[in-house]
N, C-alpha and C positions, 0 to 999 in steps of 0.2 A: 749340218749346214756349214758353206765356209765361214770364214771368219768374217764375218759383215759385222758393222755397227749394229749395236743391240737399235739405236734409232733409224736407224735405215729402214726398219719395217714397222715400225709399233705403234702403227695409225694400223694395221692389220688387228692387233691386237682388240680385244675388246675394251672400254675403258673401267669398266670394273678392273683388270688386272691390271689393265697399263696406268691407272693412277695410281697404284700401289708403290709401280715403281719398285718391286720382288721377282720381278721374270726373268730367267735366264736365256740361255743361248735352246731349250728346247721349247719353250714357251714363242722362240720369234719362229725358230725353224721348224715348230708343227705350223706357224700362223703363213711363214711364205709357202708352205707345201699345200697348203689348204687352196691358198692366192694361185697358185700355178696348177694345181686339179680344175679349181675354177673354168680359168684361162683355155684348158684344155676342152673342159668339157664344151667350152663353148667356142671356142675359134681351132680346135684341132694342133696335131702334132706339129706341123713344119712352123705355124704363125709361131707357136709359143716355144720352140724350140731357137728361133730366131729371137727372141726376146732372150731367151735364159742366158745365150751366150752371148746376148750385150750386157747382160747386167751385172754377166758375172765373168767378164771377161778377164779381168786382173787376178783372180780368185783361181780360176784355171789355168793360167800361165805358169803361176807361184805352184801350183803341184808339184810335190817331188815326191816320185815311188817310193824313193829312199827311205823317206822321212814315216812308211810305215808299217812298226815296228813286227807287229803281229802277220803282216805277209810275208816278212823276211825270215821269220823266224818259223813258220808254216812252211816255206820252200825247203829253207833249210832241213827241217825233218822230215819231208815228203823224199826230197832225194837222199837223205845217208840213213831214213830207218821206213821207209813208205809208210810213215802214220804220221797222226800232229799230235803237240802237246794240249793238255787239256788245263783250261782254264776254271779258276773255282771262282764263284762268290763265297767271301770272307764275312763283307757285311756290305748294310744298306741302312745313314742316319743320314740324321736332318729332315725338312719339312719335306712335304710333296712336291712344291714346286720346285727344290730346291735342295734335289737328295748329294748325296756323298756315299759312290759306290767302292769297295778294296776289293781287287782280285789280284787271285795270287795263280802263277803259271809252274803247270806242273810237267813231268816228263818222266814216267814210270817210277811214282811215287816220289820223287826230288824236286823241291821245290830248286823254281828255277829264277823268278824272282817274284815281285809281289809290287801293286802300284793302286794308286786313288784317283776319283773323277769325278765330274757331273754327270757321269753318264756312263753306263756298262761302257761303250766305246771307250772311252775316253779313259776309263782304270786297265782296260784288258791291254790296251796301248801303251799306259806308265807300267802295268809287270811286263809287256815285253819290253820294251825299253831296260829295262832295270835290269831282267834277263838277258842279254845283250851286254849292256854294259859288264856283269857278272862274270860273266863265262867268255869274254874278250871273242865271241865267236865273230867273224868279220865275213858275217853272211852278205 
């Protein structure tokens, strides 16, 4: 989910969790996917497709292809070896709602860098990044 305020949606939320006040960024982003399946189910594609891109209109502006890292680095190996590198899970702590994933990016056995997250996304993004930054490739 973009970067919205964790309160921007967490009247979505149930209040069992939302008084906990322990929910992260997958906790609001399963609860607006849930709100816009809803949406759909019930007033169809164009009404709620016209909603998504008011709501999230500054959210989509701010995209930059650039900024990810894992495609770039994917392109890159598609055009100079026609394969991609493979990424590993290292680990996965912390709570449930509130894990902390390490992967590490490989490329025929060599680690190529290694990164952490809240979220599988969000580590395979820090070892590309980190890969990237390593190996100075200016994909």
């Amino acid at each position: 989910m973009p970067t919205l305020e964790k309160k921007t949606f967490s009247r979505l939320i149930p209040a069992v969790i939302r008084n906990q006040g322990a929910f992260g960024p997958r906790i609001t982003g399963g609860a607006f996917e849930a709100f816009i399946g809803c949406l759909y189910c019930e007033f169809g594609l164009d009404e709620v497709a016209g909603l998504i891109n008011t709501i999230l209109t500054a959210e989509l502006n701010s995209l930059n292809p650039d900024e990810n890292a894992v495609g770039r680095i994917q392109e890159y190996f598609q055009k100079q070896f026609n394969t991609l590198p493979e990424y590993r899970k290292i680990s996965r702590i912390g709570p449930e709602h509130k894990p902390e994933f390490t992967y590490h990016v490989f490329y025929s056995h060599r680690l190529l860098g290694e990164g952490s997250g809240e979220s599988i996304q969000a580590a395979k993004q820090a070892a590309a990044r980190d890969a990237l930054a390593k190996t100075g490739w200016k994909v």
